[in-house]
Every structure is written in structure tokens, then in C-alpha cells.
TORTI-764036 format. One record per residue: z negated, x, y of N, C-alpha, C, O in turn; residue number from 1; residue in one letter. Coordinates in pm, 1 decimal. Atoms other than C-alpha are relative to their C-alpha. Example, Ala and Ser with C-alpha at 12.3 -4.5 7.8 and 13.67 -1.06 7.14 Angstrom:
BEGIN
nw,nu,nv,caw,cau,cav,cw,cu,cv,ow,ou,ov,num,residu
0.0,89.0,-119.0,-780.0,1230.0,-450.0,0.0,90.0,120.0,-66.5,193.6,118.1,1,A
6.0,-82.0,-119.0,-714.0,1367.0,-106.0,-73.0,-77.0,109.0,-89.9,-26.1,219.8,2,S
END
This chain:
BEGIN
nw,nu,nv,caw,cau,cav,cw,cu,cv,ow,ou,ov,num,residu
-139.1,20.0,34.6,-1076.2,713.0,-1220.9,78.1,-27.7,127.8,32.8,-112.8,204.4,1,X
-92.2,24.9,-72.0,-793.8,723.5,-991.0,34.0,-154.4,44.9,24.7,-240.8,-42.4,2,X
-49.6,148.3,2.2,-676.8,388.4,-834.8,178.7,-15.5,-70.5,243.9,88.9,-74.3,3,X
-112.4,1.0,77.5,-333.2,268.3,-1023.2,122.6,40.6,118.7,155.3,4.9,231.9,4,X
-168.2,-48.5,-83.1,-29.2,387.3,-853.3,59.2,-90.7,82.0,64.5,-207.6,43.7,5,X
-55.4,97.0,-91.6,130.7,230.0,-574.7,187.1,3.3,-17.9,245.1,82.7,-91.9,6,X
-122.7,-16.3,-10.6,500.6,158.8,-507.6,72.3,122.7,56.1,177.0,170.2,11.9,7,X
-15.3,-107.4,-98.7,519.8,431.1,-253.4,-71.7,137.9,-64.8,25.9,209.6,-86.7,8,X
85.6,-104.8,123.8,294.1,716.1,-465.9,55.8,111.7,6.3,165.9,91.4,-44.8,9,X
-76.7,-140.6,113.5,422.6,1045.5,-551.1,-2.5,-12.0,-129.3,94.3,20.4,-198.0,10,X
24.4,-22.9,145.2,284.1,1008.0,-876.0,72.5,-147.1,-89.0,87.0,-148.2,-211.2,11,X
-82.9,110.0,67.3,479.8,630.1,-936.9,172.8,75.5,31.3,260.8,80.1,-54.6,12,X
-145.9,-72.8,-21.2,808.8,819.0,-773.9,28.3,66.3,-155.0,112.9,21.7,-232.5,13,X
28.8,-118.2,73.6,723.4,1113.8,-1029.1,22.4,-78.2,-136.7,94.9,-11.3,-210.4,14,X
51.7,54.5,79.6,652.1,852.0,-1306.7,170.0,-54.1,-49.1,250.7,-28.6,-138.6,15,X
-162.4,17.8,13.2,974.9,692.2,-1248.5,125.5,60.2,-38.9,200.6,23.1,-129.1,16,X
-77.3,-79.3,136.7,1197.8,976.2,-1307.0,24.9,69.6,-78.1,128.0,132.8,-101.3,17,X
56.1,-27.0,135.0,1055.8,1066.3,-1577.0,157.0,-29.6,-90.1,235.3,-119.3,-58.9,18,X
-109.1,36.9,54.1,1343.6,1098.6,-1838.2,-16.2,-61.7,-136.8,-86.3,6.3,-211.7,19,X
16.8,99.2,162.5,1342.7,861.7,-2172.1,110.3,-15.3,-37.4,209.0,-35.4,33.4,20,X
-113.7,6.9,89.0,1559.4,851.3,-2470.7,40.5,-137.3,51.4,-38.0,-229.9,71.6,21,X
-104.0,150.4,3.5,1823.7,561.3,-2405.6,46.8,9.5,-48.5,107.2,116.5,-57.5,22,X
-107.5,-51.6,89.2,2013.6,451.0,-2681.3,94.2,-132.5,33.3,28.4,-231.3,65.7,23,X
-81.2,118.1,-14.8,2313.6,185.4,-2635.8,39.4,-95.9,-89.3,78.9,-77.3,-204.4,24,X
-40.6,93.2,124.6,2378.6,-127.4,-2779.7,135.4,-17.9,-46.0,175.1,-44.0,-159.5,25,X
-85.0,44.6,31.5,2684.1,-165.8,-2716.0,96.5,84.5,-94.0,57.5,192.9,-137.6,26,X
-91.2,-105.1,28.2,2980.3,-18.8,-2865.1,97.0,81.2,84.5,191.5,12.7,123.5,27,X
-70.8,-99.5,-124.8,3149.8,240.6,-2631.5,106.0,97.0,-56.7,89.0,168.9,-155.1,28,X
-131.7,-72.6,58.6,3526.5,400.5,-2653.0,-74.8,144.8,13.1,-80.7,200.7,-96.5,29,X
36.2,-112.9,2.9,3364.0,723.6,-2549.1,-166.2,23.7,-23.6,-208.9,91.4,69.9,30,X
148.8,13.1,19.7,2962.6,705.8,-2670.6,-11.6,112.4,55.6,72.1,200.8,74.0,31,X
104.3,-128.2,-82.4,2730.4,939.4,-2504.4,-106.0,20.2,-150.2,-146.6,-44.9,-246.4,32,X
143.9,-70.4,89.0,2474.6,1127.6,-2700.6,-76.0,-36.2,-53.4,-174.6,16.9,-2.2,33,X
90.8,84.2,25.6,2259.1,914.7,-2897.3,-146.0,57.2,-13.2,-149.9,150.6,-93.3,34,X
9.9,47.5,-79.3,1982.8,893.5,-2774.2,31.1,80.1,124.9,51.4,200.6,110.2,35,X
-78.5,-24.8,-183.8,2099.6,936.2,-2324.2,-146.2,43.7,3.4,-228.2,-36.5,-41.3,36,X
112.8,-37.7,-133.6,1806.4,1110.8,-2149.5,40.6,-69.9,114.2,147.6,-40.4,167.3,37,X
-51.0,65.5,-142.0,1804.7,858.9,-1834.4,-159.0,1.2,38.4,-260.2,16.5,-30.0,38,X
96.7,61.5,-100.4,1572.4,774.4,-1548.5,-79.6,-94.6,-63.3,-20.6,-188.8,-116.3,39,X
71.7,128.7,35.4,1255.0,557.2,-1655.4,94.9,-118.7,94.2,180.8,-189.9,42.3,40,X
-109.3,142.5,-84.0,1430.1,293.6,-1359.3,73.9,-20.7,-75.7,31.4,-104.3,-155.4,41,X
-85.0,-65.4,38.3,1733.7,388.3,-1504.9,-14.3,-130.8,-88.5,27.0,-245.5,-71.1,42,X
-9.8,38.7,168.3,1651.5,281.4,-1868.2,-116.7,-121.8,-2.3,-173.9,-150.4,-107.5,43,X
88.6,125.3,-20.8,1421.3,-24.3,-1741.6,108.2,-113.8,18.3,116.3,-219.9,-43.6,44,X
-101.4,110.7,-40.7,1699.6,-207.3,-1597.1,134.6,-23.5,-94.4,216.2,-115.6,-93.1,45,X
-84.0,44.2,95.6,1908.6,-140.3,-1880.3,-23.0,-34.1,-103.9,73.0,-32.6,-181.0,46,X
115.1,12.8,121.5,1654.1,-227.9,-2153.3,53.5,-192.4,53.7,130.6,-263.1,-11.2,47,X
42.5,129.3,-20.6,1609.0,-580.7,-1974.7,153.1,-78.6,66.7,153.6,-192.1,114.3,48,X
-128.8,78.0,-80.2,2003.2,-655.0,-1837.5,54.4,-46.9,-176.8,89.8,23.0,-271.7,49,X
-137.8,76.6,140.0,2182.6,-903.4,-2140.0,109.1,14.1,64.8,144.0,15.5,182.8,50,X
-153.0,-5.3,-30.8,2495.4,-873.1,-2153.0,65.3,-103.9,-166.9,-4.9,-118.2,-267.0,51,X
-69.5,22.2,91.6,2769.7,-1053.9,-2396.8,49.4,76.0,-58.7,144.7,124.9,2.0,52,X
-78.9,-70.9,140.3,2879.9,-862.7,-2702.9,109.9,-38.1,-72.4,128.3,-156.2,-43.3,53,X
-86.4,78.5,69.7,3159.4,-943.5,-2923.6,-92.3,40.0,-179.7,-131.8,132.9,-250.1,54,X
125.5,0.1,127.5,2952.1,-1057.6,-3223.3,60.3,83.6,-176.1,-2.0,112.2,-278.4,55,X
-46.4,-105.4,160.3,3193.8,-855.7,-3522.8,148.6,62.8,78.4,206.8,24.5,179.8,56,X
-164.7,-62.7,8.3,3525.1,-662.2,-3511.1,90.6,-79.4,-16.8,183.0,-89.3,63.9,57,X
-61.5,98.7,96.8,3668.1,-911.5,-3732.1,55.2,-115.5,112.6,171.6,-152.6,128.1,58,X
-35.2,133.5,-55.6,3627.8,-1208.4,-3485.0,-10.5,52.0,157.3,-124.9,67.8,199.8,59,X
65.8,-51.6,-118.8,3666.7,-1076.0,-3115.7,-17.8,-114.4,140.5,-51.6,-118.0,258.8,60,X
32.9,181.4,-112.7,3648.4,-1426.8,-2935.6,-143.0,-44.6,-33.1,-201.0,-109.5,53.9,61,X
168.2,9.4,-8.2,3276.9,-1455.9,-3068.3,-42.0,94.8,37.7,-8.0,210.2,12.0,62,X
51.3,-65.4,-54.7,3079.0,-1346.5,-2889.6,-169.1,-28.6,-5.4,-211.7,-140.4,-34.3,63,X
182.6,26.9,18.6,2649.8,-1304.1,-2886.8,-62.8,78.6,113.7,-11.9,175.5,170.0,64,X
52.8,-125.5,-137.8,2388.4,-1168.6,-2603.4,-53.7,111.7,-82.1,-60.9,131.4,-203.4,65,X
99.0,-127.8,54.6,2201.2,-864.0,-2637.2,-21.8,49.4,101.7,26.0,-2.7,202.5,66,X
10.4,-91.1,-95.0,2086.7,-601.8,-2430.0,56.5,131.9,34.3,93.3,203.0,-59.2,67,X
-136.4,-88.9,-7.6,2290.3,-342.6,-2278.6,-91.0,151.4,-76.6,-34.1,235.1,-146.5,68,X
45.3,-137.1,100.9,2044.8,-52.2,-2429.2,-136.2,-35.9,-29.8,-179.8,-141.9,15.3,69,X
131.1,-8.0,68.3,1690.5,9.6,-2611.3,-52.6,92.4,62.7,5.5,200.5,54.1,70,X
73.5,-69.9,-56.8,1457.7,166.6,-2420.3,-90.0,90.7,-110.3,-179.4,20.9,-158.1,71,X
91.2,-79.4,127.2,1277.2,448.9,-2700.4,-113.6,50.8,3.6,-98.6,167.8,38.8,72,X
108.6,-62.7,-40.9,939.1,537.8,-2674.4,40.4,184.3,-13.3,94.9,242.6,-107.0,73,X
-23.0,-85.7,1.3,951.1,863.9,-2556.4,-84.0,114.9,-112.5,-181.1,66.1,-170.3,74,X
30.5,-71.4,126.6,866.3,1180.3,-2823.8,-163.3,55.6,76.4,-266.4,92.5,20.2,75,X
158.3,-95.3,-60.1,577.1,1317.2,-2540.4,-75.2,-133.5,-27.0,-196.4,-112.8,-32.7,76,X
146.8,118.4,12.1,382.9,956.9,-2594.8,-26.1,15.4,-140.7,-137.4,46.1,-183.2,77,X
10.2,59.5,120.0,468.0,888.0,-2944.0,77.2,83.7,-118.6,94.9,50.0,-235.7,78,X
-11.8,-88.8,140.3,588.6,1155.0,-3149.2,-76.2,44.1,-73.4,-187.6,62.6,-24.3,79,X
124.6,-9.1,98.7,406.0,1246.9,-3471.6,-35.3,97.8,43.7,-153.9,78.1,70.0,80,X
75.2,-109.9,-7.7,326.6,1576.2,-3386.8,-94.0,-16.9,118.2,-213.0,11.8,105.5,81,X
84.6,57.6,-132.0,189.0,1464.0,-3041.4,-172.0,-109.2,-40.7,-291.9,-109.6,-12.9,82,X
99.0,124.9,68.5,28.9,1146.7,-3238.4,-120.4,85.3,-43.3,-233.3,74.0,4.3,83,X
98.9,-66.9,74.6,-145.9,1402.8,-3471.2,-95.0,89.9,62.6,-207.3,110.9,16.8,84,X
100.5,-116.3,-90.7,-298.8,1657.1,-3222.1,-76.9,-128.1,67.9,-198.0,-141.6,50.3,85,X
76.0,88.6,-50.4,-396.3,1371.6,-3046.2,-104.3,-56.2,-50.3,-212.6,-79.7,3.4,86,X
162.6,47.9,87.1,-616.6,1240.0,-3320.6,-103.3,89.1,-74.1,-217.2,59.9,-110.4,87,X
50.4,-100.4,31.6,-693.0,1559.8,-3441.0,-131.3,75.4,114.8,-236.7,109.1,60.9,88,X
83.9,-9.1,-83.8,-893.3,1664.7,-3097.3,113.5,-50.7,158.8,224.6,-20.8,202.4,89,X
-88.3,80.2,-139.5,-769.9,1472.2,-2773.0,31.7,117.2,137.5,114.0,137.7,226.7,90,X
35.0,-91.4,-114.1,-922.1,1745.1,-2586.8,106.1,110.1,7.0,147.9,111.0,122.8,91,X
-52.4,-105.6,30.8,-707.1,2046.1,-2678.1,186.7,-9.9,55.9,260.4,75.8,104.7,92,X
-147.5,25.2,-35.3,-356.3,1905.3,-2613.2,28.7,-22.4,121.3,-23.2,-101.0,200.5,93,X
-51.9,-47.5,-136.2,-175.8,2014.8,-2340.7,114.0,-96.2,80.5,232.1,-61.7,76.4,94,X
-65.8,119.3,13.3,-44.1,1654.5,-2186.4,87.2,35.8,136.2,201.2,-5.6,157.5,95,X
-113.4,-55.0,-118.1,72.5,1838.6,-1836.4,116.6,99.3,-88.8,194.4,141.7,-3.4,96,X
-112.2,-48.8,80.6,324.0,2015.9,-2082.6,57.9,-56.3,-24.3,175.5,-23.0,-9.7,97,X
-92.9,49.6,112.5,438.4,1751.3,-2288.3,68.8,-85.2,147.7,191.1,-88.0,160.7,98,X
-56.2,46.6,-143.0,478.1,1557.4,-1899.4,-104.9,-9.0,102.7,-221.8,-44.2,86.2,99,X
60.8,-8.0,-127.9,367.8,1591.3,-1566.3,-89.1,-100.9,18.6,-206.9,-68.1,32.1,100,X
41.8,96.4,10.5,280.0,1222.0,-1552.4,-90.7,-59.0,-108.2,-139.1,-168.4,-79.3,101,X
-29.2,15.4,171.4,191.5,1190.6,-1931.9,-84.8,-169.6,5.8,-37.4,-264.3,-56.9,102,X
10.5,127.3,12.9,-54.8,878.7,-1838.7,54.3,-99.6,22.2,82.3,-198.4,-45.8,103,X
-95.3,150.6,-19.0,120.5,677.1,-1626.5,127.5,-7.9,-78.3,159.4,-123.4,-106.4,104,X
-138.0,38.6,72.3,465.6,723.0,-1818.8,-51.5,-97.9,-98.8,1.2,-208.2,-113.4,105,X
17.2,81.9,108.7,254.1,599.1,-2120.6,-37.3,-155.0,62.5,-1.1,-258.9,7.3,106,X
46.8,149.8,-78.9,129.6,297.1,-1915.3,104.0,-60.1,29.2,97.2,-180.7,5.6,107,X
-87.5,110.1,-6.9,461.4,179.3,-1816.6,60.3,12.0,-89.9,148.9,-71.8,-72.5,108,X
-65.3,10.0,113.5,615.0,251.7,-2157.3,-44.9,-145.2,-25.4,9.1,-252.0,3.5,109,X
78.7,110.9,68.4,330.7,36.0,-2339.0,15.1,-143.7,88.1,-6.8,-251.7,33.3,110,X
18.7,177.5,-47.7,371.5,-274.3,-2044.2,136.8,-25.4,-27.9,162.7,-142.6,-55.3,111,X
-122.7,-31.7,-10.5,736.8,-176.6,-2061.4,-14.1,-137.9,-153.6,2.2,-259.9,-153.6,112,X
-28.6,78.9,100.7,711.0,-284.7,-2437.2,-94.7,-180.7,-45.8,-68.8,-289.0,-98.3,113,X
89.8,150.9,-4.9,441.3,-561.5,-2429.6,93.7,-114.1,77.1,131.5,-216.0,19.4,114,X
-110.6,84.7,-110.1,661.3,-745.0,-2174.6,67.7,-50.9,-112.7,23.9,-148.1,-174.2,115,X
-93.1,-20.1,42.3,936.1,-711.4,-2364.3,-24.1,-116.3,-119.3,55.5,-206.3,-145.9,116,X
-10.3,71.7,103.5,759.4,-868.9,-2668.8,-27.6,-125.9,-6.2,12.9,-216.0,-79.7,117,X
69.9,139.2,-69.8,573.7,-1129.0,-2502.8,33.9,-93.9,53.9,-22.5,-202.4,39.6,118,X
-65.5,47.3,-67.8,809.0,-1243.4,-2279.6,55.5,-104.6,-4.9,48.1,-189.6,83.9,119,X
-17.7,137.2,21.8,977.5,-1501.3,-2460.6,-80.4,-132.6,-43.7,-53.6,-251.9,-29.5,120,X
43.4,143.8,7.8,714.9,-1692.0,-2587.2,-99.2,-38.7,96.7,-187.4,-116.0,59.5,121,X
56.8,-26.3,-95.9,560.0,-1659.1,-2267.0,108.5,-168.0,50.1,69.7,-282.3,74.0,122,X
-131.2,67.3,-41.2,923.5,-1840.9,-2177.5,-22.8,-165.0,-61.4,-35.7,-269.5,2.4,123,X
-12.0,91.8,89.5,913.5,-2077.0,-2457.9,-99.5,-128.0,41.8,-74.4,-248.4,46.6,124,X
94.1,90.1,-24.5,591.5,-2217.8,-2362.2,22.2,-21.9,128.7,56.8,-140.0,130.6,125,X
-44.9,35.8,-168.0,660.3,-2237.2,-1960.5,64.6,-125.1,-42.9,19.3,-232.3,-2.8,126,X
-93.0,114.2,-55.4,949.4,-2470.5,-2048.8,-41.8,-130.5,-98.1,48.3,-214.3,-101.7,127,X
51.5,106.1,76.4,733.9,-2742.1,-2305.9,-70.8,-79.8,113.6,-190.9,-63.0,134.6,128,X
52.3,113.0,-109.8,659.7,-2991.5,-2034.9,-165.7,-47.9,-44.2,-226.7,-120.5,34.3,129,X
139.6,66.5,32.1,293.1,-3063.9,-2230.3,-113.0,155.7,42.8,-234.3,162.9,62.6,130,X
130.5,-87.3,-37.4,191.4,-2684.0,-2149.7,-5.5,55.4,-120.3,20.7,2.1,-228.1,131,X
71.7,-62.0,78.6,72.0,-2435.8,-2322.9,-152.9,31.9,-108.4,-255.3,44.9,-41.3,132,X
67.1,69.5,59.6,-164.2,-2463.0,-2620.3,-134.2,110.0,27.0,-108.0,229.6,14.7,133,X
66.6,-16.3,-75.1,-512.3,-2377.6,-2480.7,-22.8,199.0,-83.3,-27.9,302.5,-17.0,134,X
27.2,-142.4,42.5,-569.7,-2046.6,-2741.4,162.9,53.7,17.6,195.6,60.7,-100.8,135,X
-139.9,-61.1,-22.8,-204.0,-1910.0,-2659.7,-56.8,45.7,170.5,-47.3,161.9,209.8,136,X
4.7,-63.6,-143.7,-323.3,-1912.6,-2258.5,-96.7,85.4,23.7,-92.8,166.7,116.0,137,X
113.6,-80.8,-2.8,-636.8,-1759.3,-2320.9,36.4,192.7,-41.9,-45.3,282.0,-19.3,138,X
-11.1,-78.0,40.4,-456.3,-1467.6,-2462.8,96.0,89.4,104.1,124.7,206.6,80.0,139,X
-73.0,-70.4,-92.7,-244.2,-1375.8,-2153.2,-92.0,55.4,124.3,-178.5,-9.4,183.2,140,X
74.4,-28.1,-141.4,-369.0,-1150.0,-1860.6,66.1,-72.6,125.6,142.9,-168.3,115.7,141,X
0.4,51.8,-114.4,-342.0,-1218.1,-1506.7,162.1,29.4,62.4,217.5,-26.7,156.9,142,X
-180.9,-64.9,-8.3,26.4,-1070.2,-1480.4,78.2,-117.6,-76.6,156.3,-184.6,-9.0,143,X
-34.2,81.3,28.4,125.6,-1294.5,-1701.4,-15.5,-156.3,-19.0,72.3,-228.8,-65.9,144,X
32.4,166.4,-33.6,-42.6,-1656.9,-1644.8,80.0,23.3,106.8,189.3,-29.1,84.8,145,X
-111.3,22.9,-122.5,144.5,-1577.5,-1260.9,146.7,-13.9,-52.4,216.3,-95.6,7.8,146,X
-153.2,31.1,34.9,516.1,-1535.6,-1479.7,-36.0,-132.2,-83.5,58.6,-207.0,-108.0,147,X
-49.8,112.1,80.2,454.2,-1801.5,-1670.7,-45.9,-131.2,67.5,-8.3,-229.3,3.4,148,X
-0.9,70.5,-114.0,324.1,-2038.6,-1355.6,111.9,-14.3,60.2,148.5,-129.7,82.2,149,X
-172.5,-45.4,-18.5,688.4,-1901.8,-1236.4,108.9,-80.6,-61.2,179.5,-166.6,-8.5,150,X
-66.3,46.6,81.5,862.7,-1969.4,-1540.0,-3.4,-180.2,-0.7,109.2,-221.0,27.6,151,X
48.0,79.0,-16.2,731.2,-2321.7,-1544.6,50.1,-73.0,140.2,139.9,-157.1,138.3,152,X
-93.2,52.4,-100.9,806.7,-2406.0,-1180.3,143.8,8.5,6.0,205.5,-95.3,29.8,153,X
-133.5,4.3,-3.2,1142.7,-2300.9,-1187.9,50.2,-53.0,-143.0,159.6,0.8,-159.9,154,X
-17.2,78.9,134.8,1185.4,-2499.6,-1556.9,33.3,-122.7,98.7,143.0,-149.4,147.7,155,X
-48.0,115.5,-98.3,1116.9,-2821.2,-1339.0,57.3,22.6,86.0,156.7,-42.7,54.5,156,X
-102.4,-26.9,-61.0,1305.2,-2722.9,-1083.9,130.5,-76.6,-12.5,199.4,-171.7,24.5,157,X
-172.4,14.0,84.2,1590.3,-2671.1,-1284.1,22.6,-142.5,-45.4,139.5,-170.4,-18.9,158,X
-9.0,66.0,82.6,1571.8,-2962.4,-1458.4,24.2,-108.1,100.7,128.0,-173.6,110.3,159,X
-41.8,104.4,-124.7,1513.4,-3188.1,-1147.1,159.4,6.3,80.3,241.6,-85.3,81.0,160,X
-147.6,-33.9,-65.4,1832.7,-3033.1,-946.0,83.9,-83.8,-97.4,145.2,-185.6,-65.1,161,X
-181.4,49.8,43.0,2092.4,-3090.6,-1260.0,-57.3,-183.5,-22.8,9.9,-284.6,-43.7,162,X
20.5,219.1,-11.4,1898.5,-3478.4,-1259.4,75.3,-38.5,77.1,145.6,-137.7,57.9,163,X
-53.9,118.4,-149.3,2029.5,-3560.7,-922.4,147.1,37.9,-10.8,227.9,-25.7,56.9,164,X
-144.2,-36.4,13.0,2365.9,-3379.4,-1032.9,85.7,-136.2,-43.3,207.6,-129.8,-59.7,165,X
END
């Protein structure tokens, strides 16, 4: 097996702009195409940027976060017809067709979305000053015990700074 892709790579460049459905959260005077073909980058940084919303029509001084778009699993990982050949014989399907990249895209989709889901109670637990409960840490890899070591220092941190405020 190949070693995993570096920053520098052709095949992480390649991986990158890769194009994925983006769809927007917000509401827009002129909407684009639902879903945007954008840049994996592209549609990473707009998956994970909150932004403030105005939470109804009705009331436009409330306001709620969200994220500025939804990143969509793309149709070459996870479309049914793809799904089905795939389980049908793995061998036969033609994955330099459906994309150049077809593994790694799926690899940063899937951490893309694991992240994504994990993340807060990843968060949640960082900032409980007693720690995380011993079968919750056992269940994170090595990517994530370092963010949530992170999360955690910069909790106290924070907390110390607005003390002395």
C-alpha cells in the first residue's frame, strides 16, 4: 500500500480539487445551483466556517449560528448506483472513471464527516474540568486524543485569563 498523502503530493493537490456538491445554508438574493460543484478546500472551509443567520423572516433581529454550507457526499463515493456495483463485484467498477483520486477523495470525505460528528462531544468533554469518562477516551484515535488535549488546554486557559480580568 502506498504511504498516505503528503501536503505537498500530486495526488493530495489532485485530491483537493476534486469537485463536491455544495449546497448553502444560507439564504441568498441570487442562489446558485443547488447543489455548487466547488473545490474539496473550497467546500471544507465552508462546511466548517459558522456564521450568524437570521433565525425566521418573521423576526429579523434573531438571530442563530449555523454553517455557511453542507458539504454532500459526493455521487462517485456514495451514489446508489456506485453503492450497488460496488457490492455487487468491487472488482469490475471502473473507480478511475467515476474519479481520478476515487480513494483518497473517499478518505477525506469519511474524516471530513467523522470530524464533523465527533467534534463536539469531543468539545464537550475537553471543557468538564473532571475529564473525560474513561470508555468515551478509549473510543477516540490518535488525531483526536491530540484535539481534545488542545481543546482542554485552551478551556483552562480561557478560563484562567477572563479570572484575572
Amino acid at each position: 500500500m502506498a504511504p498516505p498523502p503528503t501536503y505537498y503530493s500530486p495526488s493530495a493537490i489532485l485530491t483537493d480539487a476534486e469537485k463536491v456538491p455544495t449546497t448553502f445554508s444560507l439564504e441568498l438574493p441570487d442562489p446558485p445551483p443547488h447543489p455548487l460543484p466547488l473545490p474539496l478546500w473550497l467546500s471544507t472551509l465552508l462546511a466548517v466556517q459558522r456564521v450568524n443567520a437570521p433565525a425566521s423572516s418573521t423576526n429579523p433581529t434573531a438571530t442563530t449560528t449555523t454553517t455557511l454550507a453542507t458539504l454532500d457526499i459526493p455521487p462517485a463515493i456514495a451514489g446508489a448506483k456506485q453503492l450497488n456495483a460496488l457490492r455487487a463485484d468491487a472488482r469490475v467498477v471502473d473507480l478511475r472513471g467515476l474519479c481520478a483520486n476515487w480513494f483518497d477523495l473517499a478518505g477525506r470525505v469519511l474524516e471530513l464527516w467523522a470530524f464533523k460528528l465527533r467534534a463536539a462531544e469531543i468539545a464537550d468533554h475537553a471543557h468538564n474540568p473532571r475529564g473525560a469518562p474513561p470508555e468515551f477516551t478509549q473510543r477516540l484515535d490518535e488525531r483526536e486524543m491530540a484535539r481534545k488535549c488542545i481543546f482542554h488546554i485552551l478551556v483552562v486557559l480561557f478560563f484562567g485569563l477572563v479570572g484575572r480580568l
